[in-house]
N, C-alpha and C positions, 0 to 999 in steps of 0.2 A: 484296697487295704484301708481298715479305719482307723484310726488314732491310734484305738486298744493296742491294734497289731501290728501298727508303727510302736508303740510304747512298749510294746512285750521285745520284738525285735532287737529293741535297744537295751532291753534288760540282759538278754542274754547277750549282747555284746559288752555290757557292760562286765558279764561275771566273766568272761572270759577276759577281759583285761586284767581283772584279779588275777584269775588264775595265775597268769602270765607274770604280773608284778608277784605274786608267793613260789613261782617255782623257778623259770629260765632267771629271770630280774632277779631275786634274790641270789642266785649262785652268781652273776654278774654287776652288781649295783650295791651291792649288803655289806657292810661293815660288819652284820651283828644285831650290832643296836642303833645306825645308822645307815643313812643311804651315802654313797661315794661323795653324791653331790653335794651333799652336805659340807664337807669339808673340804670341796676342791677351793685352789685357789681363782679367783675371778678370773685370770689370765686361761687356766684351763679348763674353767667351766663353758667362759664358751669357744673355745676351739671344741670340745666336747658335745655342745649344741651345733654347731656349725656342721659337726661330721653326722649328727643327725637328721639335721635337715637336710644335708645331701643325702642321706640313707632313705629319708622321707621321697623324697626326687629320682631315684632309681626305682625304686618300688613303684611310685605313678608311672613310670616308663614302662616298665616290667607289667604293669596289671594295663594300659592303656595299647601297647604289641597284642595280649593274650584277647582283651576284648575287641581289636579289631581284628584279629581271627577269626572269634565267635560270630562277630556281625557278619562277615563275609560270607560264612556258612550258613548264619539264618536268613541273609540273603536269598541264598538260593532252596530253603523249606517254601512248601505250602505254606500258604496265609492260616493261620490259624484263629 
């Protein structure tokens, strides 16, 4: 892979995090004319950070099970 297509890769990871913040994120995080966070108080902003970085830590769990499946099974392919 060269730069470019590490660089493009990340481009469209990137517009997919858009997406993401203009459709599910807005009906869950949108005030309107504001984000929630904006206006939490310190106390619940980060118990609100806290439940996502656990959410952050499920998800490596969850994708770190699925890739040692994968491995197991390319394991046992021909070399390619």
């Amino acid at each position: 892979m060269t730069p470019e297509q590490l660089a493009h890769g990340f481009t469209d990871f990137h517009r997919q995090c858009i997406r993401r913040i203009l459709t599910v994120g807005a009906d869950q995080y949108s005030n309107g004319e504001e984000q929630k966070f904006e206006k939490m108080r310190l106390h619940e902003l980060v118990t609100w950070a806290r439940e996502e970085a656990q959410d952050l830590g499920v998800y490596a769990a969850m994708l770190d099970i699925r890739l040692a499946r994968l491995e197991a099974v390319t394991r046992r392919l021909p070399q390619l």
